[in-house]
N, CA, C and O atoms as CSV, one atom per row, in Angstrom:
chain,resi,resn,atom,element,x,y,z
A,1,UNK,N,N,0.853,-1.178,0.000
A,1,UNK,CA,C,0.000,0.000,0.000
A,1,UNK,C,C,0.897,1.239,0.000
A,1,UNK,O,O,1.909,1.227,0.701
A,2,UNK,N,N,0.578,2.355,-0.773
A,2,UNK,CA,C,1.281,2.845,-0.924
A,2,UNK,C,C,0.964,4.295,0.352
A,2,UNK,O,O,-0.070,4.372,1.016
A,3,UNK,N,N,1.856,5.069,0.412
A,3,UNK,CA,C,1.545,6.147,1.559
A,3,UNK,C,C,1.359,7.133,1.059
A,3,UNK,O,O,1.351,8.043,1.888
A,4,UNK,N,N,1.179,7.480,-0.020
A,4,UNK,CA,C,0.547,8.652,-0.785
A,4,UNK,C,C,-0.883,8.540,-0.877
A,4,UNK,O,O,-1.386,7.479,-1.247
A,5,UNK,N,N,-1.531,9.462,-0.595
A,5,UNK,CA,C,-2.729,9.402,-0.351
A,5,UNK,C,C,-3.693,11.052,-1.172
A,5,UNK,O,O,-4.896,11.287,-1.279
A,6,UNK,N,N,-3.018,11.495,-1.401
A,6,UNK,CA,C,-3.875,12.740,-2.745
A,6,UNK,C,C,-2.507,13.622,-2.728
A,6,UNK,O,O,-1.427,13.671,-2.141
A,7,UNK,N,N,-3.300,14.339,-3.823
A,7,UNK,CA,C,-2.174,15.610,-4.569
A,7,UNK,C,C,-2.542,16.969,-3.496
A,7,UNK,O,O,-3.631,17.542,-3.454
A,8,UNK,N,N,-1.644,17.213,-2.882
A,8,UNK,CA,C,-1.413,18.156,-2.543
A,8,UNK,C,C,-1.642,20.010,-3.301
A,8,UNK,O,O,-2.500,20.873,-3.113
A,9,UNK,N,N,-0.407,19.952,-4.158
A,9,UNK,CA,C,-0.841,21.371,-5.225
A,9,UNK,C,C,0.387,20.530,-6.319
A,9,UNK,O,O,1.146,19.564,-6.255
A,10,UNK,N,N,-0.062,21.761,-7.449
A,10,UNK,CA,C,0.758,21.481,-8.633
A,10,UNK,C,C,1.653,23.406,-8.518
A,10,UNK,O,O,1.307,24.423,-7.917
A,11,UNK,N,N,2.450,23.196,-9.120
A,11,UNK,CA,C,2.860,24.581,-9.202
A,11,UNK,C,C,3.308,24.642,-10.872
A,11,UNK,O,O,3.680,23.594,-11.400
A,12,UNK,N,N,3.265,25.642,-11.502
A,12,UNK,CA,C,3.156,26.244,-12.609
A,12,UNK,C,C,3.952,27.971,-12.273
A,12,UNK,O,O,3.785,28.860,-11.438
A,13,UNK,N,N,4.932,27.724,-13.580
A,13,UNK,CA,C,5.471,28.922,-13.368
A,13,UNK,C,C,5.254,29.602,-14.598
A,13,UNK,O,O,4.918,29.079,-15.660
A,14,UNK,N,N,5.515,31.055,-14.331
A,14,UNK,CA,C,4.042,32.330,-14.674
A,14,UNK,C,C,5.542,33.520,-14.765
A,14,UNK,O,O,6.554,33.526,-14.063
A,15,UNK,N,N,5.118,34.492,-15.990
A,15,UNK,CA,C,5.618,35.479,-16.059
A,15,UNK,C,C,5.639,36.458,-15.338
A,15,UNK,O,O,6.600,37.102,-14.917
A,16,UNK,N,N,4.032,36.647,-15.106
A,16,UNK,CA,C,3.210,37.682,-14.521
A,16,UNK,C,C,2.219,37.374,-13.834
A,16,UNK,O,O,1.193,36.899,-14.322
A,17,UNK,N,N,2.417,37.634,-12.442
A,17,UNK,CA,C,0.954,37.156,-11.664
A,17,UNK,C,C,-0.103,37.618,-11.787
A,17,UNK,O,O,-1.114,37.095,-11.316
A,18,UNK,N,N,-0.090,38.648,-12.417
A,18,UNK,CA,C,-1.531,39.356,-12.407
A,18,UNK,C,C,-2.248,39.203,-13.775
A,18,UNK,O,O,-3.374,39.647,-14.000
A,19,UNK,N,N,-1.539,38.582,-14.594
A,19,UNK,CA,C,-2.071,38.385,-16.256
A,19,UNK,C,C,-2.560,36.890,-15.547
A,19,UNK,O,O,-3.694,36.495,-15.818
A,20,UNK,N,N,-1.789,36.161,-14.741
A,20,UNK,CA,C,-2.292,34.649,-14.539
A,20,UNK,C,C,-3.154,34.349,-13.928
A,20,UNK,O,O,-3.860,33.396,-14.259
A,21,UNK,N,N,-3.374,35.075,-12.827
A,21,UNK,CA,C,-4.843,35.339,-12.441
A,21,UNK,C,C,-6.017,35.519,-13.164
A,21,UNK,O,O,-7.097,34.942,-13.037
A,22,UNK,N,N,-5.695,36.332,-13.885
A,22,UNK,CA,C,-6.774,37.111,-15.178
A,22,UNK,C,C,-7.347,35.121,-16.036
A,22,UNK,O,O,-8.404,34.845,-16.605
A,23,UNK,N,N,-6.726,34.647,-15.892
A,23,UNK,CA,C,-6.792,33.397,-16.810
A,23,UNK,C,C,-7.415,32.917,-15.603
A,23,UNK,O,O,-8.636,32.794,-15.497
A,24,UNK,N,N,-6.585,32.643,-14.688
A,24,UNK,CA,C,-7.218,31.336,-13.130
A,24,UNK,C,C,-8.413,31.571,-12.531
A,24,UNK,O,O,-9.355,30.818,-12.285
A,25,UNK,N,N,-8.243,32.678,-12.342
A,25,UNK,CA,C,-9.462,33.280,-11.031
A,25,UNK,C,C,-10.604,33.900,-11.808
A,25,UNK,O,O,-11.797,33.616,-11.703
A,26,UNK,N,N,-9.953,34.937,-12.734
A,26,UNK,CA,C,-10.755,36.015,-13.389
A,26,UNK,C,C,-11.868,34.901,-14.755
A,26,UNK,O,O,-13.078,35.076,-14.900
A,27,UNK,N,N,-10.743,33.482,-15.834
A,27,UNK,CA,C,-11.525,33.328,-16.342
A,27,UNK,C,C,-12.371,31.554,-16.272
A,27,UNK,O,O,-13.313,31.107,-16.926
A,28,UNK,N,N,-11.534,30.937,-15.205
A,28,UNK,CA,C,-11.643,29.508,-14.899
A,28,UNK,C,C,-12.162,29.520,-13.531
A,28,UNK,O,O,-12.763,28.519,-13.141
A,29,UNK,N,N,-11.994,30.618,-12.675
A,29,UNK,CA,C,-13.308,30.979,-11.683
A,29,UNK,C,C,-12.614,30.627,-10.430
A,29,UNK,O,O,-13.052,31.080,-9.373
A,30,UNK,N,N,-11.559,29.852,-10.444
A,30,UNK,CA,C,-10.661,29.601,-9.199
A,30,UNK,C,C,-10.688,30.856,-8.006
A,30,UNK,O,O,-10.868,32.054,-8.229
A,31,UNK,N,N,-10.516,30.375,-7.035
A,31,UNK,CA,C,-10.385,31.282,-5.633
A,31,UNK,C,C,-8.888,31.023,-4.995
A,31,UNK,O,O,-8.295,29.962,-4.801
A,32,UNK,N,N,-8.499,32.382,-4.742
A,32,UNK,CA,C,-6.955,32.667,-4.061
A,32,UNK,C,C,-7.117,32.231,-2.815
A,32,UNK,O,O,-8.210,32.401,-2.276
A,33,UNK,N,N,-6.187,31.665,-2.207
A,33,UNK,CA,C,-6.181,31.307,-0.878
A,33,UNK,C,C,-4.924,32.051,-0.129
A,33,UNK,O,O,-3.736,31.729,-0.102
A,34,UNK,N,N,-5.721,33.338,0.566
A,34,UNK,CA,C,-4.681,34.495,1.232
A,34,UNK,C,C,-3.713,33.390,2.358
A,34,UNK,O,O,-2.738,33.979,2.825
A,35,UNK,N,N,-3.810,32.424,2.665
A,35,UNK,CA,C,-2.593,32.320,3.232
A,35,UNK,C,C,-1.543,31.947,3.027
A,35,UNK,O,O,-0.792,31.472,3.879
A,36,UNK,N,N,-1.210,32.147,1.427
A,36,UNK,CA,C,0.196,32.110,0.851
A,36,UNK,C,C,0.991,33.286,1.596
A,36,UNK,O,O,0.929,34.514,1.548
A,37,UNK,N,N,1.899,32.198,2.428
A,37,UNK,CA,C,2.997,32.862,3.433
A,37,UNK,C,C,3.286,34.039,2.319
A,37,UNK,O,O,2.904,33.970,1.151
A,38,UNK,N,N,4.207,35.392,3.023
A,38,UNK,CA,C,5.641,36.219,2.264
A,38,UNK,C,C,6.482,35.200,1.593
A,38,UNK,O,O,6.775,34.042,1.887
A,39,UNK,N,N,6.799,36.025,0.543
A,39,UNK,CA,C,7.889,34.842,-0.154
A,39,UNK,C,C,8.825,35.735,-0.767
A,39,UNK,O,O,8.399,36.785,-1.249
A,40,UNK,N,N,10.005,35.466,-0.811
A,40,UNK,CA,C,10.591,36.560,-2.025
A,40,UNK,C,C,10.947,36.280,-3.332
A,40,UNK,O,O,11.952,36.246,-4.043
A,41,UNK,N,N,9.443,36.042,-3.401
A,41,UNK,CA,C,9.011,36.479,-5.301
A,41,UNK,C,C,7.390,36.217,-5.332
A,41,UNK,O,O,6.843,35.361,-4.635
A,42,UNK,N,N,6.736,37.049,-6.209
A,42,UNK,CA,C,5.150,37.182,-6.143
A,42,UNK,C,C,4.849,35.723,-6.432
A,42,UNK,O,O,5.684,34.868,-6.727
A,43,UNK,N,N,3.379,35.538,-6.291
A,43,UNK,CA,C,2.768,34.358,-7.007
A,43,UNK,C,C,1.753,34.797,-6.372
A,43,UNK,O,O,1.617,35.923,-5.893
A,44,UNK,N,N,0.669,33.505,-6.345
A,44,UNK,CA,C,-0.783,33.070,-5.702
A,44,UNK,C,C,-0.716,32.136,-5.441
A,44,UNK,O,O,0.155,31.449,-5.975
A,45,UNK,N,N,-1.600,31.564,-4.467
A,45,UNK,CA,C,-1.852,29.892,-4.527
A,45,UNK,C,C,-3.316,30.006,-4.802
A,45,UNK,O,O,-3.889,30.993,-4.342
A,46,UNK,N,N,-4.093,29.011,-5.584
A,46,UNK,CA,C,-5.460,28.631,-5.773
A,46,UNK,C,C,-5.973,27.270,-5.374
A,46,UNK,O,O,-5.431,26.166,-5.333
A,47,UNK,N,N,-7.193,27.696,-5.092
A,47,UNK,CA,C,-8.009,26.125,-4.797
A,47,UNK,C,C,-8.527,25.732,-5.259
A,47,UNK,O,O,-9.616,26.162,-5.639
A,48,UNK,N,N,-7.913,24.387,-5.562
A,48,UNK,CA,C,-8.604,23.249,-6.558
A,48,UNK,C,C,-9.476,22.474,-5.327
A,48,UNK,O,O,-8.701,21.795,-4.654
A,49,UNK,N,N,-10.766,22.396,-4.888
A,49,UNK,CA,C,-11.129,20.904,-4.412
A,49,UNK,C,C,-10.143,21.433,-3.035
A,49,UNK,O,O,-9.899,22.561,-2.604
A,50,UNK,N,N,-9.665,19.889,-2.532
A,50,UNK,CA,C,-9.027,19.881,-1.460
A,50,UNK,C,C,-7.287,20.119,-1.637
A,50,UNK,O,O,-6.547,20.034,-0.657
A,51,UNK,N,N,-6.652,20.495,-3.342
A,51,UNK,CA,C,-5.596,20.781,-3.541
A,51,UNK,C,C,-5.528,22.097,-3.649
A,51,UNK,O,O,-6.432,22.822,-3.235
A,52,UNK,N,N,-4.261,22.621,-4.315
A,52,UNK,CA,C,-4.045,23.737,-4.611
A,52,UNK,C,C,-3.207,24.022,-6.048
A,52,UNK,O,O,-2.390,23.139,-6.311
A,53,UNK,N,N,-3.291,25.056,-6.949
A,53,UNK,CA,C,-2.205,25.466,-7.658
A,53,UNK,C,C,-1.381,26.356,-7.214
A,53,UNK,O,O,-1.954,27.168,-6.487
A,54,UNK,N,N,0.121,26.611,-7.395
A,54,UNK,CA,C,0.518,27.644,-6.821
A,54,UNK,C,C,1.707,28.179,-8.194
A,54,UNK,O,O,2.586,27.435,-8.627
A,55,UNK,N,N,1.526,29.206,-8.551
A,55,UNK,CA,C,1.597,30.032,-9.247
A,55,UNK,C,C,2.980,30.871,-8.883
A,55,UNK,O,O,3.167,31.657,-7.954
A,56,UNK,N,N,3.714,30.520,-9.729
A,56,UNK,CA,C,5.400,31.192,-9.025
A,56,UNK,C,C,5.773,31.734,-10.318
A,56,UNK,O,O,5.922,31.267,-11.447
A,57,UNK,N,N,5.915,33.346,-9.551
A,57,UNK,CA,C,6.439,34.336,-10.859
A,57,UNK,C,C,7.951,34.155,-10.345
A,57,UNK,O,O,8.429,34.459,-9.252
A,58,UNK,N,N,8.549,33.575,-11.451
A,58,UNK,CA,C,10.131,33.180,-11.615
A,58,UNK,C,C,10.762,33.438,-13.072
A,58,UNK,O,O,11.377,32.609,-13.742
A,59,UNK,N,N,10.461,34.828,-13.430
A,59,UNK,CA,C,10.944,34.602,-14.813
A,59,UNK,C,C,12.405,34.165,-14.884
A,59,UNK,O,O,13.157,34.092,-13.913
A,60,UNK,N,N,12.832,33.777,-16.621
A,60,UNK,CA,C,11.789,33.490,-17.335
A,60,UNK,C,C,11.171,32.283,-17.294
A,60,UNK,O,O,11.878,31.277,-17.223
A,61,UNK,N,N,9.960,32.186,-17.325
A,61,UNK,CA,C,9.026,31.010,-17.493
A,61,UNK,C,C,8.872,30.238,-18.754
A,61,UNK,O,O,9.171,30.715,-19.849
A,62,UNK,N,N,8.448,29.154,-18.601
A,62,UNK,CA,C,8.404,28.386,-19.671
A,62,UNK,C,C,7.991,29.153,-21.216
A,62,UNK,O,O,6.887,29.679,-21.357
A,63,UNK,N,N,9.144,29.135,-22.458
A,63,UNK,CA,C,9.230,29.637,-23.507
A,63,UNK,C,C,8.233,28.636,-24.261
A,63,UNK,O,O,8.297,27.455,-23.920
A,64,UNK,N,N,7.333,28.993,-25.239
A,64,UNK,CA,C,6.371,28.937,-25.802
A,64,UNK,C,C,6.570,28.534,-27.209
A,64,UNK,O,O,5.859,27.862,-27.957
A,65,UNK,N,N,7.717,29.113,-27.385
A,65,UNK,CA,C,8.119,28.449,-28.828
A,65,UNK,C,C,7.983,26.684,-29.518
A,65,UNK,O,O,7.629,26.553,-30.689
A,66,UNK,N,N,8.178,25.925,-28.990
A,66,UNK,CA,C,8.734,24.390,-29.505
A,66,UNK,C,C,7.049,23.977,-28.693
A,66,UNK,O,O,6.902,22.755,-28.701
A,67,UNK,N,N,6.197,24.497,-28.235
A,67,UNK,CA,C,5.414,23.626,-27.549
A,67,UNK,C,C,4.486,23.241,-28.374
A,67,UNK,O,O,4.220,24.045,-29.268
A,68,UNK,N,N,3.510,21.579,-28.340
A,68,UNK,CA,C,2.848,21.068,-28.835
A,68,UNK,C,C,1.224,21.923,-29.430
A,68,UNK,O,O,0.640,22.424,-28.470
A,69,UNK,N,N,0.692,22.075,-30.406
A,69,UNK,CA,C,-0.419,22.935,-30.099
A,69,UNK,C,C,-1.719,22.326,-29.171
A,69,UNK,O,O,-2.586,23.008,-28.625
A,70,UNK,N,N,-1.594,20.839,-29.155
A,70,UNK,CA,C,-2.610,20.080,-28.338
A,70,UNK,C,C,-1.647,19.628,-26.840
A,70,UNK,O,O,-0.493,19.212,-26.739
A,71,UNK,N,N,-2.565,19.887,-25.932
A,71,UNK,CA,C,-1.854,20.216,-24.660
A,71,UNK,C,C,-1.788,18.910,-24.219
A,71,UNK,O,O,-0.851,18.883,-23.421
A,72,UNK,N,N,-2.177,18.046,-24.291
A,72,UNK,CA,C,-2.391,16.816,-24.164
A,72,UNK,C,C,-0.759,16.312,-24.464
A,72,UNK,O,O,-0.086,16.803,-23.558
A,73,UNK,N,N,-0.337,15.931,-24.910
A,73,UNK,CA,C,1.026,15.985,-25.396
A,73,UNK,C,C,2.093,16.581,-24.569
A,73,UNK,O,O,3.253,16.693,-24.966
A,74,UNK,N,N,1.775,16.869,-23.688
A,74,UNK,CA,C,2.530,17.969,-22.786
A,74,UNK,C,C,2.427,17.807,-21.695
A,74,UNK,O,O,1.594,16.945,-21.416
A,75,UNK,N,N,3.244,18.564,-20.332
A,75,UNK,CA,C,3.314,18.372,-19.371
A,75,UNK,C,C,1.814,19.127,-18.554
A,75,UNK,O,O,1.861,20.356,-18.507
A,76,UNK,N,N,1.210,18.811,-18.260
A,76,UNK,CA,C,-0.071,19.360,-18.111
A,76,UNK,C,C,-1.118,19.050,-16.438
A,76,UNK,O,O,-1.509,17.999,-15.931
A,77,UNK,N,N,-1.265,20.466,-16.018
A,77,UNK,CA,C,-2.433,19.970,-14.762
A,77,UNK,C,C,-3.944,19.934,-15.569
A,77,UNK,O,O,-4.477,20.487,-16.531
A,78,UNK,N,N,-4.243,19.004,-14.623
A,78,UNK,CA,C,-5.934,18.280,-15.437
A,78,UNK,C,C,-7.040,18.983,-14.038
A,78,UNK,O,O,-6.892,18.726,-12.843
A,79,UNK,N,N,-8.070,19.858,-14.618
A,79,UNK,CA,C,-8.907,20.278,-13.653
A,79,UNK,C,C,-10.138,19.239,-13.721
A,79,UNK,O,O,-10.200,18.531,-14.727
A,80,UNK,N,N,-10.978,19.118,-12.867
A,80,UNK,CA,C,-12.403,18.350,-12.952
A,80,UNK,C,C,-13.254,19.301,-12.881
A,80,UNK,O,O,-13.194,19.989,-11.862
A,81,UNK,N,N,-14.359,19.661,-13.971
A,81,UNK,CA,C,-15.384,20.623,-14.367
A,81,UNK,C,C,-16.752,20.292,-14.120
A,81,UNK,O,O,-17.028,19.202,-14.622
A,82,UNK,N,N,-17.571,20.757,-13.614
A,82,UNK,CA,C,-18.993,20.097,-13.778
A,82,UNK,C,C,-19.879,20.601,-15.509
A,82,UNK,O,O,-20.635,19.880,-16.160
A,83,UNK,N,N,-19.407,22.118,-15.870
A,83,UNK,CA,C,-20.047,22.327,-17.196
A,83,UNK,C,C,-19.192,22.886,-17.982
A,83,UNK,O,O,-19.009,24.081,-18.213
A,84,UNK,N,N,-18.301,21.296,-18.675
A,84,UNK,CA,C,-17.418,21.640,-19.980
A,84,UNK,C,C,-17.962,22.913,-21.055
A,84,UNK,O,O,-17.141,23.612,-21.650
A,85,UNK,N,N,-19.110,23.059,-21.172
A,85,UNK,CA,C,-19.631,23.426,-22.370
A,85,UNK,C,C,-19.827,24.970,-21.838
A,85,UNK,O,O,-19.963,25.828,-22.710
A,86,UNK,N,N,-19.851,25.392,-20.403
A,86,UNK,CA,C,-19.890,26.875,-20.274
A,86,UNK,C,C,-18.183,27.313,-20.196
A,86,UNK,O,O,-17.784,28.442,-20.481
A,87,UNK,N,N,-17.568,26.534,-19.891
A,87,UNK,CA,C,-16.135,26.487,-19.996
A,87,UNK,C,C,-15.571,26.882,-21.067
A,87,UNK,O,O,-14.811,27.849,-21.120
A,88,UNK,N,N,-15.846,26.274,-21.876
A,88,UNK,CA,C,-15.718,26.419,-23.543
A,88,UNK,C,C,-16.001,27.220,-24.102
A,88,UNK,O,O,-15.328,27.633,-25.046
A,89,UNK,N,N,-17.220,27.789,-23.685
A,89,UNK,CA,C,-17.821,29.062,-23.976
A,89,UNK,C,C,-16.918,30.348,-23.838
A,89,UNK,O,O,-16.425,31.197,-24.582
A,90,UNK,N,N,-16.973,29.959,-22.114
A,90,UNK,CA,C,-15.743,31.122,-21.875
A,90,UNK,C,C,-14.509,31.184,-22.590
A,90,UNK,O,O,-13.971,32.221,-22.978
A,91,UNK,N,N,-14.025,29.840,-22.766
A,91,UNK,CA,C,-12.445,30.413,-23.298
A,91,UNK,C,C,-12.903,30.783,-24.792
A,91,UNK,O,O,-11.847,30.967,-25.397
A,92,UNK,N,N,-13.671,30.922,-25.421
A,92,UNK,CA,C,-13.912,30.944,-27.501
A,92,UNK,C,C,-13.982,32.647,-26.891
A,92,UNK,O,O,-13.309,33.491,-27.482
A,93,UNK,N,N,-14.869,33.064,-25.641
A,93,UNK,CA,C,-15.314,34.336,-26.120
A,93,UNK,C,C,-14.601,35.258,-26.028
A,93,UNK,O,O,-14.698,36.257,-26.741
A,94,UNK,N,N,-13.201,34.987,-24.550
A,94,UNK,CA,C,-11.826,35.196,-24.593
A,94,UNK,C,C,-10.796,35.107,-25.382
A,94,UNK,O,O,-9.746,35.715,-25.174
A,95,UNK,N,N,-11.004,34.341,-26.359
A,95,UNK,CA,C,-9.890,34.474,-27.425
A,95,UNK,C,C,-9.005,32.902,-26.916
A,95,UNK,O,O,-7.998,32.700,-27.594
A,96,UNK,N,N,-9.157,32.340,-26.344
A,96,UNK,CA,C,-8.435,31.302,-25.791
A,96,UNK,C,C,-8.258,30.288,-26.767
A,96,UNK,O,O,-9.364,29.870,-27.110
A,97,UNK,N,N,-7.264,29.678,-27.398
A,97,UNK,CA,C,-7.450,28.871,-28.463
A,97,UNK,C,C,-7.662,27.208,-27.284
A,97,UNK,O,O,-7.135,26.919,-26.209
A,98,UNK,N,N,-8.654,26.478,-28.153
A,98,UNK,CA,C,-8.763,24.963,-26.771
A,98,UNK,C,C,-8.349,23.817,-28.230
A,98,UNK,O,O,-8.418,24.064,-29.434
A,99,UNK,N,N,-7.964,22.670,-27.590
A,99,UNK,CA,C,-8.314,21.841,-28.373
A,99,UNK,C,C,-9.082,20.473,-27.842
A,99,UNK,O,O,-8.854,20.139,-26.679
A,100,UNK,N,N,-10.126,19.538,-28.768
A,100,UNK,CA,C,-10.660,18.869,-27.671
A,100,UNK,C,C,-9.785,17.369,-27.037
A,100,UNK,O,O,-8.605,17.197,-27.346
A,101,UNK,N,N,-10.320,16.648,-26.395
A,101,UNK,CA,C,-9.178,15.715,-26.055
A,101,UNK,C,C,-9.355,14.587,-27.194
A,101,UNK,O,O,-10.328,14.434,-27.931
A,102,UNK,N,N,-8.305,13.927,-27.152
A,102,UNK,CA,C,-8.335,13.144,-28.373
A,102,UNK,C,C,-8.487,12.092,-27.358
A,102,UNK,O,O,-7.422,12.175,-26.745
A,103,UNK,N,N,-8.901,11.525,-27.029
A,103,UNK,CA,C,-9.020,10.590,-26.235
A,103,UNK,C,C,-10.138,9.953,-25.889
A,103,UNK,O,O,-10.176,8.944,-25.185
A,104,UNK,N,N,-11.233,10.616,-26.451
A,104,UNK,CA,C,-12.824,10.721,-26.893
A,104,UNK,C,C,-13.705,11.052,-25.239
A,104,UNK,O,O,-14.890,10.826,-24.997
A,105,UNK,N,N,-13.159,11.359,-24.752
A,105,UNK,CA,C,-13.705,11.886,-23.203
A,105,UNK,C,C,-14.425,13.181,-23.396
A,105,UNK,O,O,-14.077,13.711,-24.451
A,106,UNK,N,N,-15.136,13.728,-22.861
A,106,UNK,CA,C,-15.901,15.229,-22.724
A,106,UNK,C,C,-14.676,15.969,-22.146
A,106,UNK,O,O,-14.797,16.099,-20.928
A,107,UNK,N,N,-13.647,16.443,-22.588
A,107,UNK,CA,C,-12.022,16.852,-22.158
A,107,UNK,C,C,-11.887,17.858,-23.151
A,107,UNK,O,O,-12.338,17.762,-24.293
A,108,UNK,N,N,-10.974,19.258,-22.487
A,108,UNK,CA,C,-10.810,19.943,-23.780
A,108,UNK,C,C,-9.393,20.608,-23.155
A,108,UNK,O,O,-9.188,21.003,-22.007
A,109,UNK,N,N,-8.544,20.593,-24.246
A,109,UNK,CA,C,-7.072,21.306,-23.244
A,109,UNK,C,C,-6.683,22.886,-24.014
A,109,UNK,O,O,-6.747,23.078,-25.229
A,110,UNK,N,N,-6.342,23.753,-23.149
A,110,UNK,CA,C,-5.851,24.939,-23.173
A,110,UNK,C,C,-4.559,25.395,-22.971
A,110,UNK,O,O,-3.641,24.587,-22.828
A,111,UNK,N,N,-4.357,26.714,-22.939
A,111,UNK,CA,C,-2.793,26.962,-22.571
A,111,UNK,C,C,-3.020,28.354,-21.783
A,111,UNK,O,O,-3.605,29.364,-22.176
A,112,UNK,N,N,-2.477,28.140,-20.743
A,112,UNK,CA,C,-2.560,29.953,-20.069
A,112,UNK,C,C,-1.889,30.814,-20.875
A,112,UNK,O,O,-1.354,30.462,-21.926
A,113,UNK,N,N,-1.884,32.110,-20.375
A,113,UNK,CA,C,-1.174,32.827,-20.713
A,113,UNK,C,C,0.593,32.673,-20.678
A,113,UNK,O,O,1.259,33.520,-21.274
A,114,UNK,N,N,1.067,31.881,-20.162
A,114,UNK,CA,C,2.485,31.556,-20.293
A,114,UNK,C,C,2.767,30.229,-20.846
A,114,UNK,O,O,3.820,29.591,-20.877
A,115,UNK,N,N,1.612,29.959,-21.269
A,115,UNK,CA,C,1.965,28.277,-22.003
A,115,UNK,C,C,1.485,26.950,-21.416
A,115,UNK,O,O,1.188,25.987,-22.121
A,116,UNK,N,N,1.435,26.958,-20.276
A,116,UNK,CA,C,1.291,25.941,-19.462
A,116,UNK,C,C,-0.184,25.340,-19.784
A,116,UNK,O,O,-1.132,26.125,-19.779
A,117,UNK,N,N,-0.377,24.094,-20.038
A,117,UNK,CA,C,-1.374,23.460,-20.639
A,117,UNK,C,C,-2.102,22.885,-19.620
A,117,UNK,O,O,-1.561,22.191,-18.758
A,118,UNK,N,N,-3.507,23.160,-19.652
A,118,UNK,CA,C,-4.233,23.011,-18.860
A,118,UNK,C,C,-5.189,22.168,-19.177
A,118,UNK,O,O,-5.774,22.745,-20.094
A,119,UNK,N,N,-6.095,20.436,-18.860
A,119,UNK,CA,C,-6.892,19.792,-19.332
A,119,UNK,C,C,-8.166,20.088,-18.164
A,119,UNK,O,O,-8.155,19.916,-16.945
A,120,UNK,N,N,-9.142,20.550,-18.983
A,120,UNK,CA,C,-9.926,20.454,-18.521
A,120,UNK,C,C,-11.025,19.242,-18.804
A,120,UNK,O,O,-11.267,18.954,-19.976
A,121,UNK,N,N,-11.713,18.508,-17.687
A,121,UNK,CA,C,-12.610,17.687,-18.095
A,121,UNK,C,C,-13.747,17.276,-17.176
A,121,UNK,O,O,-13.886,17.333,-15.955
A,122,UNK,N,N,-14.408,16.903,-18.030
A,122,UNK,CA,C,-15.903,16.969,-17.382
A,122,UNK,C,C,-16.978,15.910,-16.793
A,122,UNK,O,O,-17.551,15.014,-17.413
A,123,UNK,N,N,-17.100,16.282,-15.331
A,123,UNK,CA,C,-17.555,14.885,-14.683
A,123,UNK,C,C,-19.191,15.427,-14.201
A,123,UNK,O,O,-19.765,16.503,-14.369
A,124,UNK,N,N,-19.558,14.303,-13.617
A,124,UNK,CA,C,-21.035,13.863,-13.631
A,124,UNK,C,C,-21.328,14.806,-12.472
A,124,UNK,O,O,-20.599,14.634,-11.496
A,125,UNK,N,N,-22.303,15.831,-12.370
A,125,UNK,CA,C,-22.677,16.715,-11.383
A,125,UNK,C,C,-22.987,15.765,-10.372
A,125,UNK,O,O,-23.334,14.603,-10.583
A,126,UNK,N,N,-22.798,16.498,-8.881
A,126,UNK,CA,C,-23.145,15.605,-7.364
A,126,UNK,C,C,-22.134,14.735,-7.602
A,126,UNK,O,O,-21.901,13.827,-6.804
């Protein structure tokens, strides 16, 4: 048996904290959790569920050039959604390019504003 028992946070590193927010909080709806200690260098932490993302402005951040256009392919945090399809909505009306999962699941993957590929996918409400 193993002694790992859930994911804690993922961290993702970010140019700009306040453009990454604009993507996390502002367009995927996530909530900041103020007790991200002082640190010396900005970020956020967010709440996933009972995990967290934490968001570390360390430029430079992951370069954008060579990356896959389907995120899937990539090193990637996977969110659990209850309504893929308002999701989707949001990122088309934002300008967000998605692609869907190839994997034939109700799944669709994105890229923040610094690249970092994000799968979103969609589970059974309750």
């Amino acid at each position: 048996m193993t002694n790992i028992v859930a994911l804690n946070h993922v961290s993702l590193l970010v140019r700009d904290t306040a453009r990454a927010l604009e993507f996390y909080q502002g367009l995927l709806g996530l909530e900041v959790d103020e007790s991200r200690p002082q640190m010396d260098f900005h970020g956020a932490w967010l709440v996933v569920g009972m995990a967290q993302i934490h968001l570390l402005e360390i430029p430079p951040a992951t370069a954008t050039a060579d990356l896959p256009v389907h995120g899937g392919r990539d090193r990637h945090v996977a969110l659990e959604v209850v309504d893929l399809g308002a999701l989707e909505a949001a990122l088309a009306a934002a300008g967000v390019p998605y692609t869907p999962s190839r994997s034939g699941r109700r799944a669709l993957f994105c890229r923040d504003p610094d690249g970092n590929a994000v799968e979103l996918v969609e589970i059974a409400a309750g």
